[in-house]
C-alpha positions as CSV (number, residue, x, y, z in Angstrom):
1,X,138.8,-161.6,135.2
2,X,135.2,-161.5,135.3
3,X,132.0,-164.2,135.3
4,X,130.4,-164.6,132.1
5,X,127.1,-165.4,134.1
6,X,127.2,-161.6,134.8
7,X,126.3,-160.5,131.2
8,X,123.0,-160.2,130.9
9,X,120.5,-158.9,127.8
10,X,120.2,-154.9,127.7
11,X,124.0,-154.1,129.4
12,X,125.9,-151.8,127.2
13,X,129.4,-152.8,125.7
14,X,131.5,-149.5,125.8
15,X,134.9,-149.3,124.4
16,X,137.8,-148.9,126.5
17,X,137.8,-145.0,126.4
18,X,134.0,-145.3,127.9
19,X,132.5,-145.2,124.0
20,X,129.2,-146.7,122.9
21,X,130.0,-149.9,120.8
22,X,126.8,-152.2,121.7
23,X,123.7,-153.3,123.5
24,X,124.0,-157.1,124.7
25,X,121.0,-159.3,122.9
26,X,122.5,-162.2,124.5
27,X,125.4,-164.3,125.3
28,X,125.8,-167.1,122.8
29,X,129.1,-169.8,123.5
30,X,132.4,-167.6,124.0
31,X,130.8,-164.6,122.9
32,X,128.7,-161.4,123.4
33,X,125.9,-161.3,121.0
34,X,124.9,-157.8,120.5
35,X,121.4,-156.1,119.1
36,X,120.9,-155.4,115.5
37,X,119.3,-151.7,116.6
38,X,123.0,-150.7,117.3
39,X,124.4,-151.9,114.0
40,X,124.1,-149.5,110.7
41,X,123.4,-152.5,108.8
42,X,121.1,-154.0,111.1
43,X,123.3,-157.6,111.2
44,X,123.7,-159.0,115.0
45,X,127.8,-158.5,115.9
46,X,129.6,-160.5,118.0
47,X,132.3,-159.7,120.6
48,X,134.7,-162.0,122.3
49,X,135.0,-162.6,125.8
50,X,138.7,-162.3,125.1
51,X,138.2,-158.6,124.2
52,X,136.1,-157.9,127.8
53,X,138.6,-155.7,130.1
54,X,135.8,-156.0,133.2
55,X,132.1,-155.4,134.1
56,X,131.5,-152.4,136.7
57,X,127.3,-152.4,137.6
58,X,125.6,-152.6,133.7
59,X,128.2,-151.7,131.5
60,X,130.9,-154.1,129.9
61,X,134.3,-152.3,129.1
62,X,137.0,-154.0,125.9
63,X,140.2,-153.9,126.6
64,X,142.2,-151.4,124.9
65,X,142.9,-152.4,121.7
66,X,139.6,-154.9,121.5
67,X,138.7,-155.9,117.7
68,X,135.2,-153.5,117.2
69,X,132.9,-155.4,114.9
70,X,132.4,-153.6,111.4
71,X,128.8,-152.5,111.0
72,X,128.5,-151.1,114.4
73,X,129.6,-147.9,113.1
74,X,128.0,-146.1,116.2
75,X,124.9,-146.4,114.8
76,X,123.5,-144.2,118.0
77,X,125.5,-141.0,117.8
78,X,124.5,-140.7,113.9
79,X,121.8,-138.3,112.4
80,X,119.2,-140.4,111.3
């Protein structure tokens, strides 16, 4: 299990292969709230802290199998 009061704005939320989903904005009750510049339709996503696997230094794995928000089709790896 790990302490919600280590999330903190700017850690990346990577899937749980190690993949890009998100940049935290903030945490907001029982959830991530993650930056619009990672999102292709520039909408703030949310990710539950059911779906966090662990923290390891500034990055925040899912669990396998974690719901990925539509909208955050990984906005960073496309051509723009």
């Amino acid at each position: 299990m790990f302490e919600k009061l280590r999330i903190k704005e700017h850690m990346e939320v990577a899937s749980s292969e190690g993949q890009h989903v998100g940049t935290v904005d903030a945490v907001q009750d029982d959830s991530i709230k993650l930056t619009k510049s990672d999102s292709s339709d520039s909408m703030h996503h949310f990710v539950s802290f059911d779906d966090v696997e662990k923290i390891d230094d500034n990055r925040i794995y899912l669990k396998e199998g974690a719901r990925i928000p539509e909208g955050l089709d990984n906005k960073a790896t496309m051509d723009v």
